[in-house]
Structures are given as structure tokens and as C-alpha cells.
PDB file of N, CA, C and O in Angstrom:
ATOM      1  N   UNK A   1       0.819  -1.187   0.000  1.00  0.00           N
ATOM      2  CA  UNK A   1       0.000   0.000   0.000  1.00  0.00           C
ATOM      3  C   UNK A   1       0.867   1.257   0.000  1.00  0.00           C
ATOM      4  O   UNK A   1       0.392   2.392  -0.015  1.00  0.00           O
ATOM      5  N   UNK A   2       2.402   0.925   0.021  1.00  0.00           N
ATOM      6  CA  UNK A   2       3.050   2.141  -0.203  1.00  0.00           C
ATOM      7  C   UNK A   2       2.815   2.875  -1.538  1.00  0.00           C
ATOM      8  O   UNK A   2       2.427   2.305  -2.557  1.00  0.00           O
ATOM      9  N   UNK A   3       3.120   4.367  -1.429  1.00  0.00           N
ATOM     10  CA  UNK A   3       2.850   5.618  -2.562  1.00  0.00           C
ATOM     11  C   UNK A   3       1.054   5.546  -2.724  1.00  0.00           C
ATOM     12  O   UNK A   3       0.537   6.092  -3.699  1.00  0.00           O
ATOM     13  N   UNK A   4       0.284   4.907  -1.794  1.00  0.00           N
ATOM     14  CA  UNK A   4      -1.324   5.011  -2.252  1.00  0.00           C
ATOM     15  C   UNK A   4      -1.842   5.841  -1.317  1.00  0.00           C
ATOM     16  O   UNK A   4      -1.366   6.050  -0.201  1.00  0.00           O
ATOM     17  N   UNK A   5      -2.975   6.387  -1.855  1.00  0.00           N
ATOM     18  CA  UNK A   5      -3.868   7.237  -0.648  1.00  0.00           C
ATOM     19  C   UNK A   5      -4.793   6.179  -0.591  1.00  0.00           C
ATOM     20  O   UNK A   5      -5.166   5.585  -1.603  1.00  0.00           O
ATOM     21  N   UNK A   6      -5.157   5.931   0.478  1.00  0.00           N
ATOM     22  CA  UNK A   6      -5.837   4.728   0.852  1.00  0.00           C
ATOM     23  C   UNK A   6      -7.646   5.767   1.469  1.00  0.00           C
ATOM     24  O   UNK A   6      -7.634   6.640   2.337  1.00  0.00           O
ATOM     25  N   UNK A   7      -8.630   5.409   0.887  1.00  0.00           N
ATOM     26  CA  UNK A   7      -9.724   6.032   1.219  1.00  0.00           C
ATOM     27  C   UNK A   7     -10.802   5.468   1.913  1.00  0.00           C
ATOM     28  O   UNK A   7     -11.770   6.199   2.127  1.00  0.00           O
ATOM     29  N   UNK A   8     -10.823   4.191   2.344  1.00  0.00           N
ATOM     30  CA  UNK A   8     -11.706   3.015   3.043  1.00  0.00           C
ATOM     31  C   UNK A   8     -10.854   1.662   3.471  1.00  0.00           C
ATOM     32  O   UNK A   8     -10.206   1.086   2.597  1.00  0.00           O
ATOM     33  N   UNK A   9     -10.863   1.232   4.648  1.00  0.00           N
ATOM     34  CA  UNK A   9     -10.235  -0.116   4.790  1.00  0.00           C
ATOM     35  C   UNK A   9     -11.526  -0.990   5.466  1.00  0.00           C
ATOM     36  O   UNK A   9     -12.384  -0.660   6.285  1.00  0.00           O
ATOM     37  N   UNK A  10     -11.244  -2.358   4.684  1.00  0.00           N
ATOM     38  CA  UNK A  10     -12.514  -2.772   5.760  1.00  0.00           C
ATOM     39  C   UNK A  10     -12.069  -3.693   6.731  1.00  0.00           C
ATOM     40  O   UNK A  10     -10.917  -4.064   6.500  1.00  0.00           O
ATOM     41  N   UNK A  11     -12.527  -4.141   7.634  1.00  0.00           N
ATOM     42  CA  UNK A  11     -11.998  -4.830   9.311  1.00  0.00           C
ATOM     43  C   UNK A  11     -12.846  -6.186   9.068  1.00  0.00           C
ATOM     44  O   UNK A  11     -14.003  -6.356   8.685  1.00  0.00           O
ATOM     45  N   UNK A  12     -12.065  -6.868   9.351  1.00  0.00           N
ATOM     46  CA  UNK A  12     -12.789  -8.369   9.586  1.00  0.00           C
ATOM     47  C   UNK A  12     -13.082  -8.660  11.348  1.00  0.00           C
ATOM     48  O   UNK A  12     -12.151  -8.498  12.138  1.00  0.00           O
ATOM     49  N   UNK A  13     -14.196  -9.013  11.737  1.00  0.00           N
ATOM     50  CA  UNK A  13     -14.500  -8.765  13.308  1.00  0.00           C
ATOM     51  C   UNK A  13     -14.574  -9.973  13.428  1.00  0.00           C
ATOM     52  O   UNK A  13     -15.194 -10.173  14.472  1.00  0.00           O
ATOM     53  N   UNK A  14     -14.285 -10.974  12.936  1.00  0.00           N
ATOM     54  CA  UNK A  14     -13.883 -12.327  13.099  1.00  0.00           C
ATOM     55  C   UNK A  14     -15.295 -13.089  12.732  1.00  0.00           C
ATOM     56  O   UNK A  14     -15.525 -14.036  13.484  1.00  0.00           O
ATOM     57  N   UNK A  15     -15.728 -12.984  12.286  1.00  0.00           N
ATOM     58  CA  UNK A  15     -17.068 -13.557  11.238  1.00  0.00           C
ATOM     59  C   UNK A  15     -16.303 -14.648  10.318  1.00  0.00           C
ATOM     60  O   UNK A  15     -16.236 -14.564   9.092  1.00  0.00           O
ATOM     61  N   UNK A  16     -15.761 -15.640  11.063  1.00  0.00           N
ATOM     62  CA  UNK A  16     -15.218 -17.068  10.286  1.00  0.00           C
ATOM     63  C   UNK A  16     -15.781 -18.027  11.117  1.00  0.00           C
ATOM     64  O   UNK A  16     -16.528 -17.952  12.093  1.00  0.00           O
ATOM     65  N   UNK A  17     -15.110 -19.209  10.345  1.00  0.00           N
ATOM     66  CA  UNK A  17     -15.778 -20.113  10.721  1.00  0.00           C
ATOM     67  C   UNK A  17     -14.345 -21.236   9.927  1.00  0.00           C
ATOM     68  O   UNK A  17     -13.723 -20.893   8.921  1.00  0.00           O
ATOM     69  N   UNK A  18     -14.148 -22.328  10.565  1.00  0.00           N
ATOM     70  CA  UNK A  18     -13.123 -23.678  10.310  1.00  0.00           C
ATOM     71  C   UNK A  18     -14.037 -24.629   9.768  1.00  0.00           C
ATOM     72  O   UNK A  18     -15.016 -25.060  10.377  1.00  0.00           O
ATOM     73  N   UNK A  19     -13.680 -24.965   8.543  1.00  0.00           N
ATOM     74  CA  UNK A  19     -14.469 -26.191   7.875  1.00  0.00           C
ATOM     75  C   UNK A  19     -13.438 -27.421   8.079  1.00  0.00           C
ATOM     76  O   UNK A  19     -12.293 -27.699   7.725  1.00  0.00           O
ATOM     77  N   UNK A  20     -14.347 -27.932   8.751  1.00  0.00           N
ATOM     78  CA  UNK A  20     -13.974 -29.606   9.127  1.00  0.00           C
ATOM     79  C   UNK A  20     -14.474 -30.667   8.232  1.00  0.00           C
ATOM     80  O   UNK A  20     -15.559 -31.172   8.518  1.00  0.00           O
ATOM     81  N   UNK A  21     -13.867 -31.054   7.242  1.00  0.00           N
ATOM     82  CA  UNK A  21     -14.351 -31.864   6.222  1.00  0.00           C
ATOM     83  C   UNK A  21     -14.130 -33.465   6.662  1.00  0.00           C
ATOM     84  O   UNK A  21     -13.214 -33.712   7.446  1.00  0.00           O
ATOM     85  N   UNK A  22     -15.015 -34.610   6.131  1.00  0.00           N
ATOM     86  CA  UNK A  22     -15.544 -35.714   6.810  1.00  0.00           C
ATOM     87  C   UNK A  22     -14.445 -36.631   7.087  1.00  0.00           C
ATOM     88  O   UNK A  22     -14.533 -37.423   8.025  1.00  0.00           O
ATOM     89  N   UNK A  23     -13.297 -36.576   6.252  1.00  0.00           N
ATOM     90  CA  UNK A  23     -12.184 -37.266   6.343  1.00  0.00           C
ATOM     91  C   UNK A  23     -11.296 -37.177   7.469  1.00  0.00           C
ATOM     92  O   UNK A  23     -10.584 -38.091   7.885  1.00  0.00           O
ATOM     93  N   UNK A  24     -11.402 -35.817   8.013  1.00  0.00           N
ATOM     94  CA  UNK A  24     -10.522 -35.334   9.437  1.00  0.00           C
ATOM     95  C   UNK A  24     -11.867 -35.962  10.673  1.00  0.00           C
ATOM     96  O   UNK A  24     -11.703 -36.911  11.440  1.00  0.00           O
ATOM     97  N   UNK A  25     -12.892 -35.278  10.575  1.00  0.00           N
ATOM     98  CA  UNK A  25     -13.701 -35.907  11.235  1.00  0.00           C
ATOM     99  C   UNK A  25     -13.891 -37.116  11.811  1.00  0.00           C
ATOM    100  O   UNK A  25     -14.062 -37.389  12.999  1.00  0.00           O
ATOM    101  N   UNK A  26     -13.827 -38.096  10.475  1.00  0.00           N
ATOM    102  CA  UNK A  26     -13.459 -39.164  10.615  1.00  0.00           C
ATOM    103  C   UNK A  26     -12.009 -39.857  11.790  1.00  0.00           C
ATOM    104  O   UNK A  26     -12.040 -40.554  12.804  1.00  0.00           O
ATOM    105  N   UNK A  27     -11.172 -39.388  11.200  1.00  0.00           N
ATOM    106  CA  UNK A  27      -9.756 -39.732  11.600  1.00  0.00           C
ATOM    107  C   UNK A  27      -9.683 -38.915  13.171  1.00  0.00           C
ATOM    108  O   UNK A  27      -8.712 -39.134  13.895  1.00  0.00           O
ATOM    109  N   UNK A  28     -10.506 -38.208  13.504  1.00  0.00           N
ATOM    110  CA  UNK A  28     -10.261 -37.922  14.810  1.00  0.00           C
ATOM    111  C   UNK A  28     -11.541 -38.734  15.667  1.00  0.00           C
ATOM    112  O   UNK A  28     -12.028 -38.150  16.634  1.00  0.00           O
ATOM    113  N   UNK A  29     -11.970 -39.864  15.339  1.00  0.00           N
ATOM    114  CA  UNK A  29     -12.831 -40.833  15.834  1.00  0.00           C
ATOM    115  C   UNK A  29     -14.263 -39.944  16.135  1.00  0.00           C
ATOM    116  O   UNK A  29     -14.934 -40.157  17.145  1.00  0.00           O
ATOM    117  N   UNK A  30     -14.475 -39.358  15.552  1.00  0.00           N
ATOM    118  CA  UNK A  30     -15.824 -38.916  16.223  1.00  0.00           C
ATOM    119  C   UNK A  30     -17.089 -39.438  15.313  1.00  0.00           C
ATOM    120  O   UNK A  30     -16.870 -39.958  14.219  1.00  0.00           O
ATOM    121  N   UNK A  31     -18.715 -39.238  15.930  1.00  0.00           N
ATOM    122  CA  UNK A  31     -19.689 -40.013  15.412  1.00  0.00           C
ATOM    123  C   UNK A  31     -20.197 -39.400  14.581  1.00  0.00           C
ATOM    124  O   UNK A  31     -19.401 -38.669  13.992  1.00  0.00           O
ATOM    125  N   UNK A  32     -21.430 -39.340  14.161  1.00  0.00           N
ATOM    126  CA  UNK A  32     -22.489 -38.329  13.425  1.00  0.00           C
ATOM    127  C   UNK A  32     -23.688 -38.010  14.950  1.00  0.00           C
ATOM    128  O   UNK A  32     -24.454 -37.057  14.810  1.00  0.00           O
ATOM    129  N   UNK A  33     -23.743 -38.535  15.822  1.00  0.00           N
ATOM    130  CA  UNK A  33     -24.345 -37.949  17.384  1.00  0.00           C
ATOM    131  C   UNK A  33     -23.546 -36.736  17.942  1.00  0.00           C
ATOM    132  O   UNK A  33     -24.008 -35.967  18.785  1.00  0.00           O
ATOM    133  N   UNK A  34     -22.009 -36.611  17.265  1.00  0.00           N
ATOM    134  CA  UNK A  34     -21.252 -35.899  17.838  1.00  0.00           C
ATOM    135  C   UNK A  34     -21.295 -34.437  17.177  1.00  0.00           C
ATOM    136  O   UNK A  34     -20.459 -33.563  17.406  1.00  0.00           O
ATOM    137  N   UNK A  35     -22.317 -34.317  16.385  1.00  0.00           N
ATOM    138  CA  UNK A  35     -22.389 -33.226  15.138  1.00  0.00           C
ATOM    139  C   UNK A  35     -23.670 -32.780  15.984  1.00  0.00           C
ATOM    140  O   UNK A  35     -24.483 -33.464  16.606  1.00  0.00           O
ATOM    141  N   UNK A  36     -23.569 -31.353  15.788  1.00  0.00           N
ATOM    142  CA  UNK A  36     -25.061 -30.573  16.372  1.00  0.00           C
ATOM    143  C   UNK A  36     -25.482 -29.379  15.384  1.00  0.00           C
ATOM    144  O   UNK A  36     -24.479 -28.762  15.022  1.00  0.00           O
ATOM    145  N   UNK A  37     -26.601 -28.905  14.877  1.00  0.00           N
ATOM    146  CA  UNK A  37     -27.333 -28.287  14.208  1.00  0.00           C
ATOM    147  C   UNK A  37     -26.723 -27.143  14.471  1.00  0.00           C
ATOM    148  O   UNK A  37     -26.218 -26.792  15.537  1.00  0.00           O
ATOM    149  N   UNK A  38     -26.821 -26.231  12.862  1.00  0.00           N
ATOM    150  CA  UNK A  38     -26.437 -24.191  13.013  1.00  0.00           C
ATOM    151  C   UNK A  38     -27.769 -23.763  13.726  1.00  0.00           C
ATOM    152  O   UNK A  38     -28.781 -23.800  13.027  1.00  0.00           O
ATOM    153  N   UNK A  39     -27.893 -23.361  15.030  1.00  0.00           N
ATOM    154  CA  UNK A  39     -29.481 -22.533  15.065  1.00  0.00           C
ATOM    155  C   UNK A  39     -29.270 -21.113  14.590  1.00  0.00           C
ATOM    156  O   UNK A  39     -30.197 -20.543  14.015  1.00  0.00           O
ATOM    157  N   UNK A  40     -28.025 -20.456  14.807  1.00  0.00           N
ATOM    158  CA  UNK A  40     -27.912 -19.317  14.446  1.00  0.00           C
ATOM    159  C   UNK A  40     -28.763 -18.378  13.250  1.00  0.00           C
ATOM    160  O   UNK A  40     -29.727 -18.893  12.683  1.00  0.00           O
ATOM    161  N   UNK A  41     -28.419 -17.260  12.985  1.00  0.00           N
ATOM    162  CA  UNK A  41     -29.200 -16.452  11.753  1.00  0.00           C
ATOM    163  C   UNK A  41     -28.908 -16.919  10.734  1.00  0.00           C
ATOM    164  O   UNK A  41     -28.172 -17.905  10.696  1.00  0.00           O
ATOM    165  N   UNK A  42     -29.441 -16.297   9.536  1.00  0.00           N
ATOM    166  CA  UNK A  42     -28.823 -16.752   8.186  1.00  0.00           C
ATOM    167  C   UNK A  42     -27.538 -16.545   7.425  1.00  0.00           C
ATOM    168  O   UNK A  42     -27.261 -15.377   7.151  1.00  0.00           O
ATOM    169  N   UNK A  43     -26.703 -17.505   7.036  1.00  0.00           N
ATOM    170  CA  UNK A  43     -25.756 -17.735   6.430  1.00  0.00           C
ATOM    171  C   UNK A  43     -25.578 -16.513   5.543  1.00  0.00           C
ATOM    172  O   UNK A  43     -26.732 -16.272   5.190  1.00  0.00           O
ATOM    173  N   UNK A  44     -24.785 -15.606   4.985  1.00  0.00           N
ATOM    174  CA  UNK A  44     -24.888 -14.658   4.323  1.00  0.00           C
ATOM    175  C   UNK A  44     -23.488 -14.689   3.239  1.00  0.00           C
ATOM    176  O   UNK A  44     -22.426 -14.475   3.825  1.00  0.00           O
ATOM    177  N   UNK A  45     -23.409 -14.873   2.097  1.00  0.00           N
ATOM    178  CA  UNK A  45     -22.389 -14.951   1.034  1.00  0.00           C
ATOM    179  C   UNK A  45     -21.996 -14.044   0.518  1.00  0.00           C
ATOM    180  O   UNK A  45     -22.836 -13.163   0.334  1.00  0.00           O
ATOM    181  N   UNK A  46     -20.771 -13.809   0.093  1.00  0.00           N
ATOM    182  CA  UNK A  46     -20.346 -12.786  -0.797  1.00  0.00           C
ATOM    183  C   UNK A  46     -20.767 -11.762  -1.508  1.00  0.00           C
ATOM    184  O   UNK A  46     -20.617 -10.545  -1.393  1.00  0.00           O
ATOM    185  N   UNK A  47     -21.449 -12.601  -2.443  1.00  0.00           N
ATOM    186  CA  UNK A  47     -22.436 -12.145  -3.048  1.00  0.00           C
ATOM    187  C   UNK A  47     -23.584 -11.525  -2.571  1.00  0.00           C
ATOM    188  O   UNK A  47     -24.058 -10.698  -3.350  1.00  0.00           O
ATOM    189  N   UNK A  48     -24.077 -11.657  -1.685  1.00  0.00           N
ATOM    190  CA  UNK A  48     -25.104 -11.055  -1.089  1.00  0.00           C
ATOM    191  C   UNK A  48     -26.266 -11.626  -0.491  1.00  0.00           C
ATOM    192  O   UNK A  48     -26.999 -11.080   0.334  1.00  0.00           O
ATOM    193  N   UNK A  49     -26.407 -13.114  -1.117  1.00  0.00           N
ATOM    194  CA  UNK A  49     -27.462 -14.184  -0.897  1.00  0.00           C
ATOM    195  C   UNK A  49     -27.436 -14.087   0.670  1.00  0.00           C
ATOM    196  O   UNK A  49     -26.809 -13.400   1.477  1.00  0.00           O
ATOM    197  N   UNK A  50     -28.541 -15.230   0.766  1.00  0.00           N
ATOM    198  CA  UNK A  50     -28.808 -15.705   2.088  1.00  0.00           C
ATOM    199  C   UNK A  50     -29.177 -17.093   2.081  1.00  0.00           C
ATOM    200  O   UNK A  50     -29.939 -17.548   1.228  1.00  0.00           O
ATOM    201  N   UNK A  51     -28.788 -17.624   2.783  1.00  0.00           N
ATOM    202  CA  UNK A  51     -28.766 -19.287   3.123  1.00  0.00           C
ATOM    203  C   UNK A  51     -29.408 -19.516   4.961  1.00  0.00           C
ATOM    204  O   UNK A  51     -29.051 -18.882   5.954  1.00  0.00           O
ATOM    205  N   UNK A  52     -30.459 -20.671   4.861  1.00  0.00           N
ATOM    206  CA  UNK A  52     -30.608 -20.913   6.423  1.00  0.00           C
ATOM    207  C   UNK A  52     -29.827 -22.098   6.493  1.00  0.00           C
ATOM    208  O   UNK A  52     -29.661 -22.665   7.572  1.00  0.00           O
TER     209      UNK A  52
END
């Protein structure tokens, strides 16, 4: 960002999330009882969509 005038930065407030895909899952012995439902709000994408 050197020599730029910089006019907006945007902040990430920690709105992530770790995808655990079935193979690690797997390999760390756990069940499908051991998995629990998103109740949270709606999923919100890049794009703008919305997902429940």
C-alpha cells in the first residue's frame, strides 16, 4: 500500500468459521451424534445471498 492514498479499509471482526471436512472428522474418531445443528441467523455470502 506504499505511494497510495488509501480512502476506506474494511476490518474483519472475526465472522469465520473452520471447515472440518468428513475425512478429518473421521480420523479424529468422532460419530455423526457428535455433530449438532447451526441454530444461528442466516448464512450470508459474498455475493449477497442468504442461506438458512
Amino acid at each position: 500500500m506504499a505511494h497510495h492514498d488509501v480512502s476506506r479499509i474494511l476490518i474483519d471482526q472475526g465472522s469465520s468459521c473452520d471447515v472440518m471436512y468428513q475425512v478429518l472428522f473421521e480420523k479424529l474418531g468422532l460419530k455423526r451424534k457428535d455433530l449438532s445443528s447451526y441454530e444461528g441467523a442466516d448464512l450470508q455470502g459474498f455475493n449477497g445471498s442468504t442461506i438458512r
